[in-house]
C-alpha positions as CSV (number, residue, x, y, z in Angstrom):
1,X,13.6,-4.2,-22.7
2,X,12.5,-0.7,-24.2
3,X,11.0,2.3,-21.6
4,X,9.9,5.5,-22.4
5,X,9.5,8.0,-19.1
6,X,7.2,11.0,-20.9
7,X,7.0,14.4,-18.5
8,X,4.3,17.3,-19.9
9,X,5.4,20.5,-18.6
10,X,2.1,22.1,-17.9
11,X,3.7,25.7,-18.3
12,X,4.9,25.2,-21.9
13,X,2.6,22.1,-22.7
14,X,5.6,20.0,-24.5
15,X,5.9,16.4,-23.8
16,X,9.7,15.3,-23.4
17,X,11.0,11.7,-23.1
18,X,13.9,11.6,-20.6
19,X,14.1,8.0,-20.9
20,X,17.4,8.0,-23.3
21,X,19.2,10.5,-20.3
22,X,18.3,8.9,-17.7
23,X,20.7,7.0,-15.7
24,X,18.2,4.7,-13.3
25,X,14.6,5.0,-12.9
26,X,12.8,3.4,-9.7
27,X,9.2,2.2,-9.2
28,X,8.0,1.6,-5.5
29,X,4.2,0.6,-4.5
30,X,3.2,-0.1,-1.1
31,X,0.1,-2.4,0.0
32,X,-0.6,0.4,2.9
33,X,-0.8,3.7,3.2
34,X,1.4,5.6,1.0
35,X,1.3,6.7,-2.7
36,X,3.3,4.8,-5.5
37,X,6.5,6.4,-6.2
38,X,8.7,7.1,-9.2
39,X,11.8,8.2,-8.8
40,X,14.7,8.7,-11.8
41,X,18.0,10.4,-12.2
42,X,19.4,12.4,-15.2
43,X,22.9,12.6,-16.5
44,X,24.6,15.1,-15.4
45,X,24.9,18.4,-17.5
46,X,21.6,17.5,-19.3
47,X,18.9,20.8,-19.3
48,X,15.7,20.0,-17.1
49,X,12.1,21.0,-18.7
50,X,10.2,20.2,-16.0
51,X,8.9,21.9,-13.2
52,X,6.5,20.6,-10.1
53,X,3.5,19.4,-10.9
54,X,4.4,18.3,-14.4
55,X,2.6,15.2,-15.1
56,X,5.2,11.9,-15.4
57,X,3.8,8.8,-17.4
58,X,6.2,5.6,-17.5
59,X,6.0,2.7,-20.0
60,X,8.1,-0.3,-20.2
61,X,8.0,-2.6,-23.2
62,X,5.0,-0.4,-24.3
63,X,2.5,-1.5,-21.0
64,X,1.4,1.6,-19.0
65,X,3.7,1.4,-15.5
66,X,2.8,4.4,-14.1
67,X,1.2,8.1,-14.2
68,X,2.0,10.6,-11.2
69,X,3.2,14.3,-10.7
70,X,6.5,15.9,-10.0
71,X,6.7,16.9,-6.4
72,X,10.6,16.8,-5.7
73,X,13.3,18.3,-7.5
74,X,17.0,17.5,-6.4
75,X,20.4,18.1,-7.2
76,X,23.7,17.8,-5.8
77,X,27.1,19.5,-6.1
78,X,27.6,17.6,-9.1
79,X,25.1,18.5,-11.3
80,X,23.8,15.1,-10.6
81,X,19.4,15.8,-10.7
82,X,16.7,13.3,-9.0
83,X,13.2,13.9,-9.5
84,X,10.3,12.0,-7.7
85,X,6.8,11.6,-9.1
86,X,3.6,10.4,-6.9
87,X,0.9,8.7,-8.1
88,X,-3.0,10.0,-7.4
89,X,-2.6,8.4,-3.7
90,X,-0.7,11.5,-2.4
91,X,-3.4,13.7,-2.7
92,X,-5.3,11.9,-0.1
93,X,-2.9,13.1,2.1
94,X,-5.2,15.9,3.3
95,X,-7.8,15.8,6.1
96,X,-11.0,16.1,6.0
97,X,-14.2,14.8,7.9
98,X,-16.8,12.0,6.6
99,X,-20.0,10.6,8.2
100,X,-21.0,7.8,5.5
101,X,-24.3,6.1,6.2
102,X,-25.0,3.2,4.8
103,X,-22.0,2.8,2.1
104,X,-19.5,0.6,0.3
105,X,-16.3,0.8,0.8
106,X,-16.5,1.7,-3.5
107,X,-19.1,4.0,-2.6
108,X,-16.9,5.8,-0.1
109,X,-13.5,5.6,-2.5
110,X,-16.1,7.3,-5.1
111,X,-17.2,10.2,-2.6
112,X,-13.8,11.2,-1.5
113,X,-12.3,11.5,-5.3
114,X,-15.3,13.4,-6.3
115,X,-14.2,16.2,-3.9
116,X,-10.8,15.4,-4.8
117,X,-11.3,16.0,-7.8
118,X,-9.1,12.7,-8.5
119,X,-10.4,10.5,-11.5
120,X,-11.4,6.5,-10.7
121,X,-11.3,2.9,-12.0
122,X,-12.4,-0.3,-11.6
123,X,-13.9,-0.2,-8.1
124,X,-15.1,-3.7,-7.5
125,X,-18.2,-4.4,-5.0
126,X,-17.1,-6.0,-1.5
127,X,-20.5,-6.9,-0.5
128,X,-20.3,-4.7,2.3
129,X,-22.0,-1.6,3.5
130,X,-20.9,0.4,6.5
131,X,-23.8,1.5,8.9
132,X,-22.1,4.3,10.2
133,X,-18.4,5.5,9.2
134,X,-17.4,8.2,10.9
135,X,-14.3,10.1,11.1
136,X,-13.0,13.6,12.2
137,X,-10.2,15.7,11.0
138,X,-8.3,12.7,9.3
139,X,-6.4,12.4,6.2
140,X,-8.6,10.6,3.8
141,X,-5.7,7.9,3.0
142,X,-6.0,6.7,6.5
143,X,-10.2,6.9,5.7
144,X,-9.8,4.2,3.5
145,X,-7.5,2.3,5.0
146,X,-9.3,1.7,8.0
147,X,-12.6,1.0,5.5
148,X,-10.1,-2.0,4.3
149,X,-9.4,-3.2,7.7
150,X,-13.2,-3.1,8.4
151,X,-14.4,-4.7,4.9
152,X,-11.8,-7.5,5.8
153,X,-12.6,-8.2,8.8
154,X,-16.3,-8.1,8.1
155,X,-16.5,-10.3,5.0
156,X,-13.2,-12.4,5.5
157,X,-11.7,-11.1,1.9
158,X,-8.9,-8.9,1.2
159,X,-9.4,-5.9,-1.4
160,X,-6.4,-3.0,-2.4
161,X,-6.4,0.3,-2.9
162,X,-3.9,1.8,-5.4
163,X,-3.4,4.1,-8.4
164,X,-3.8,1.9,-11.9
165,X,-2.4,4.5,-14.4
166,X,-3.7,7.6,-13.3
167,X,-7.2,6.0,-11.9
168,X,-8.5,4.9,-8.0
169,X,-8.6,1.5,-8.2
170,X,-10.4,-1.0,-5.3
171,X,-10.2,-4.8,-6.3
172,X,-10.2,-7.8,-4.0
173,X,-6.1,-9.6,-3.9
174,X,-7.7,-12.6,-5.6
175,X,-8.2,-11.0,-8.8
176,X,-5.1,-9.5,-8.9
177,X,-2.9,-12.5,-9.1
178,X,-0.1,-13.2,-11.0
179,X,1.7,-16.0,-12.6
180,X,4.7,-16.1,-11.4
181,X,6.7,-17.7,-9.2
182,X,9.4,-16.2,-6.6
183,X,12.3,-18.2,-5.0
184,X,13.1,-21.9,-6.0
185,X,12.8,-21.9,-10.0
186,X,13.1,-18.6,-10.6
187,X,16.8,-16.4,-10.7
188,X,16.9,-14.2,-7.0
189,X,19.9,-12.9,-5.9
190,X,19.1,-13.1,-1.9
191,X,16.1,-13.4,0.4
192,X,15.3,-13.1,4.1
193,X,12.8,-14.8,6.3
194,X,11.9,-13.2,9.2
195,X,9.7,-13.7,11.8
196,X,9.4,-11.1,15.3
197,X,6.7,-9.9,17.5
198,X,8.7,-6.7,17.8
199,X,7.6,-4.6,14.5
200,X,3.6,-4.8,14.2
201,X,2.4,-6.6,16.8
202,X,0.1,-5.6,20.3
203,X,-2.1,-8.6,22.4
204,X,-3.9,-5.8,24.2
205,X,-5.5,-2.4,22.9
206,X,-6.9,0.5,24.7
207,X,-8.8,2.4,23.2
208,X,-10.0,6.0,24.9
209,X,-12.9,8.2,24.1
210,X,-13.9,11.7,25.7
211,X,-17.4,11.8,27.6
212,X,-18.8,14.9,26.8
213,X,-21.6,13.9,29.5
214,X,-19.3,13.4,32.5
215,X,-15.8,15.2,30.9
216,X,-14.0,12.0,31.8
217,X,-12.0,9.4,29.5
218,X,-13.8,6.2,29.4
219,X,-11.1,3.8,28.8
220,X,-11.8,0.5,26.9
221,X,-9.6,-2.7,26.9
222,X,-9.0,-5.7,24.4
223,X,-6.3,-8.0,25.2
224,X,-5.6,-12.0,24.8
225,X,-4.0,-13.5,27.7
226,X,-2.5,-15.7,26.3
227,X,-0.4,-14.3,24.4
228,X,0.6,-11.7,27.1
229,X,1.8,-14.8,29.1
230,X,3.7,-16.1,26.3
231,X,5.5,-12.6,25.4
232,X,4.7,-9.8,27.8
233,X,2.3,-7.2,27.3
234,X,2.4,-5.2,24.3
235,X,-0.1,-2.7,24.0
236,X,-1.2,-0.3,21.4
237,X,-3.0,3.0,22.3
238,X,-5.5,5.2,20.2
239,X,-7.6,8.1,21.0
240,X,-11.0,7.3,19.4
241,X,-13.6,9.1,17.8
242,X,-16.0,10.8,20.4
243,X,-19.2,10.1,18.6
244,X,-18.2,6.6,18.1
245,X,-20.7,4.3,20.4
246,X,-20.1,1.2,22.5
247,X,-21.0,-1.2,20.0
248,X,-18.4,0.9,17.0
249,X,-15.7,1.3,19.4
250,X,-15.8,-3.0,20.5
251,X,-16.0,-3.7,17.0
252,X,-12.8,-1.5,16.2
253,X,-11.4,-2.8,19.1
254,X,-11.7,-6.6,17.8
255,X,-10.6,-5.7,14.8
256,X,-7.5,-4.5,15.7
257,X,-6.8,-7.7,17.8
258,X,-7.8,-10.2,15.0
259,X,-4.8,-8.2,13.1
260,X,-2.1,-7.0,15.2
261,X,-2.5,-10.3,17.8
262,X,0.4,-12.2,16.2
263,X,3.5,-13.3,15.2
264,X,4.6,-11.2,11.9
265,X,6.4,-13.7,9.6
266,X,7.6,-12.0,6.8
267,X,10.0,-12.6,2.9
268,X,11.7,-10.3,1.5
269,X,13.5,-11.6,-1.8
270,X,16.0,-9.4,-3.7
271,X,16.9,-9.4,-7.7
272,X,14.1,-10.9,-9.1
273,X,13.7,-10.4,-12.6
274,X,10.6,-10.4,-15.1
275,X,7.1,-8.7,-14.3
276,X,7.7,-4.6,-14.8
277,X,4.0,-4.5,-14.0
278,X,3.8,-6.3,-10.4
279,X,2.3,-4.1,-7.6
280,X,2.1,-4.1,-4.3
281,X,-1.6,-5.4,-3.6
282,X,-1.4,-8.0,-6.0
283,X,-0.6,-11.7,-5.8
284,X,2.2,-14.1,-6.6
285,X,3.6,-17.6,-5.6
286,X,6.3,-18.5,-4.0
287,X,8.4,-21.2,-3.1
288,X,11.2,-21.5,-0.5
289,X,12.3,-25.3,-0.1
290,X,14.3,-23.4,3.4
291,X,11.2,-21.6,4.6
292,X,8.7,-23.9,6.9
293,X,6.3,-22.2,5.7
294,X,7.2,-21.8,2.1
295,X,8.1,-25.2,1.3
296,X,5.3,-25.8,-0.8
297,X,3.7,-22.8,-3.0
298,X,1.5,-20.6,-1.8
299,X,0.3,-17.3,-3.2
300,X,1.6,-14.5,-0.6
301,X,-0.2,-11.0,-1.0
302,X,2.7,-8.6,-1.9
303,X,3.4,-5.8,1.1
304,X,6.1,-3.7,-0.9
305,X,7.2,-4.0,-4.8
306,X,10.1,-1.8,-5.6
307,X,11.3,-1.8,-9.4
308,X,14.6,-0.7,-10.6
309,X,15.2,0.0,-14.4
310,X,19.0,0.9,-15.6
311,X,20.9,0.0,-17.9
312,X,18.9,-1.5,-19.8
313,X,18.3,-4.6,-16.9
314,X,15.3,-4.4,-14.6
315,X,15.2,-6.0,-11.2
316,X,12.5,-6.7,-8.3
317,X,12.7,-6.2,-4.6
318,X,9.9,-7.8,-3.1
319,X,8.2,-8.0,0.6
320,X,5.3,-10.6,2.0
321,X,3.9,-11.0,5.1
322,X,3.2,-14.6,6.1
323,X,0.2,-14.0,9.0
324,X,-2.3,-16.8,8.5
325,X,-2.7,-19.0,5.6
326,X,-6.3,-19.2,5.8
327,X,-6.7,-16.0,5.5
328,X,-3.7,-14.3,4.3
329,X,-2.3,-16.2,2.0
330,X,-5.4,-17.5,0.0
331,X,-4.1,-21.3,0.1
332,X,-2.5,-23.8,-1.4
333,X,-2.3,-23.6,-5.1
């Protein structure tokens, strides 16, 4: 396996491999709300022409990996230097405030990287438009992420959002998946199946509003009581959009039940080798003969894909939810 890790310095405008001094280089995606990340760290005593900002592109085996800019410049008392890219993601960190009328979920990705400025890809159709989308003073990651909770919830179909390359890419989890398969069959090192209602999961939501008319908080209450009587009450609170009607605030409301009211099962497999281009977002099988669930294959949407490149190996680290294999998991294969 062959990489090359190519960083333009924009102030001098030469282009610099740093793959043969580079000790490890790390590649993490995540399915929510965070940028890709690329992280690598240079032999000691080796002369850095890079500053922040500079663009970073990564290739392995001659595929495109990844293309982000410098943000983080470290070293220690040893000389020893880390540097961490972003893909375009983290420039969606910002806020900003959006009334779409009438829009896709593409159409919306496509109106927030114009004024971005931030270049786009394949941005597949989900069938979907939004009456009203609304939000205030918000960062426009969280924008979008709550447009994929909607679009699934609306059309029963799971699309990602992530950087391909350098370009804003939407595409439903179906047509991102993959070939392989992860666990029995295939060379892991260590996995753990876990399964807790204590790290993503609520059975009741408030949701709150300010009345402008009355200068009250009207206070509005999803919860499943079953559930409560089976675990307690676990309740997650948000502060809602003002302009955001009845009908808006009961569907957001539902929403966030259908996802949050359940048990979170979830894999996380260790040292799995093969597949330098597996992201977060897309799809893969696995197959766990010690895993109820997992005992036959299923394709499992990936949550988390971290990469690690050194010396001259590459390894996986992999995470997958396990919520509801009608939905989630897009059946038995």
């Amino acid at each position: 396996m062959s990489y090359k890790l190519l960083v333009l310095n924009t102030e001098t405008n030469t282009l610099f491999d740093y793959a043969p001094v580079t000790e490890s280089v790390t590649y993490t995606t995540n399915r929510n709300g965070s940028a890709g990340t690329l992280t690598f760290t240079l032999l000691k005593n080796q002369s850095l022409n890079l500053t922040e900002g500079a663009r970073v592109q990564f290739y392995v085996d001659g595929k495109e990996i990844f293309l982000g800019f410098v943000f983080v410049i470290e070293q220690n008392r040893w000389g020893e230097i880390s540097v961490t890219a972003y893909d375009q993601l983290r420039y969606l960190k910002c806020n900003a405030s959006y009334s779409f009328i009438n829009k896709t979920l593409g159409e919306i990705i496509q109106q927030i990287a114009t004024d971005m400025e931030l270049k786009t890809g394949v941005l597949e159709n989900t069938g979907h438009s939004f009456d009203k989308l609304t939000k205030e003073n918000t960062s426009c990651l969280d924008i979008i992420e709550y447009g994929l909770m909607l679009t699934q919830y609306k059309t029963g179909k799971t699309f990602v959002f992530y950087d391909d390359f350098g370009k804003l890419c939407l595409r439903e989890a179906q047509n991102m998946k993959s070939d392989i398969l992860i666990g029995d069959g295939s060379v892991i090192t260590d996995y753990t199946y876990k399964s807790d209602i204590d790290t993503d999961t609520y059975n009741q939501v408030k949701l709150v509003k300010s009345n402008k008319e009355t200068g009250q908080i009207d206070n509005y209450i999803f919860k499943d009581q079953t559930t409560i009587k089976k675990w307690g009450l676990l309740q997650n609170f948000v502060k809602v959009d003002e302009n955001l009607n009845d009908a808006q605030i009961s569907e957001q409301g539902n929403i966030m039940m259908a996802y949050y009211d359940r048990v979170l099962k979830t894999i996380t497999i260790n040292g799995v080798g093969g597949a330098p281009d597996l992201k977060a977002g897309a799809m893969a099988y696995f197959k766990l003969k010690d895993v109820p669930e997992l005992k036959t294959r299923y394709s499992l949407i990936l949550d988390k894909v971290k990469h690690t490149f050194a010396a001259g190996e590459h390894t996986m680290n992999l995470e997958a939810r396990i919520v509801d294999k009608e939905v989630y998991l897009g059946g038995i294969n």
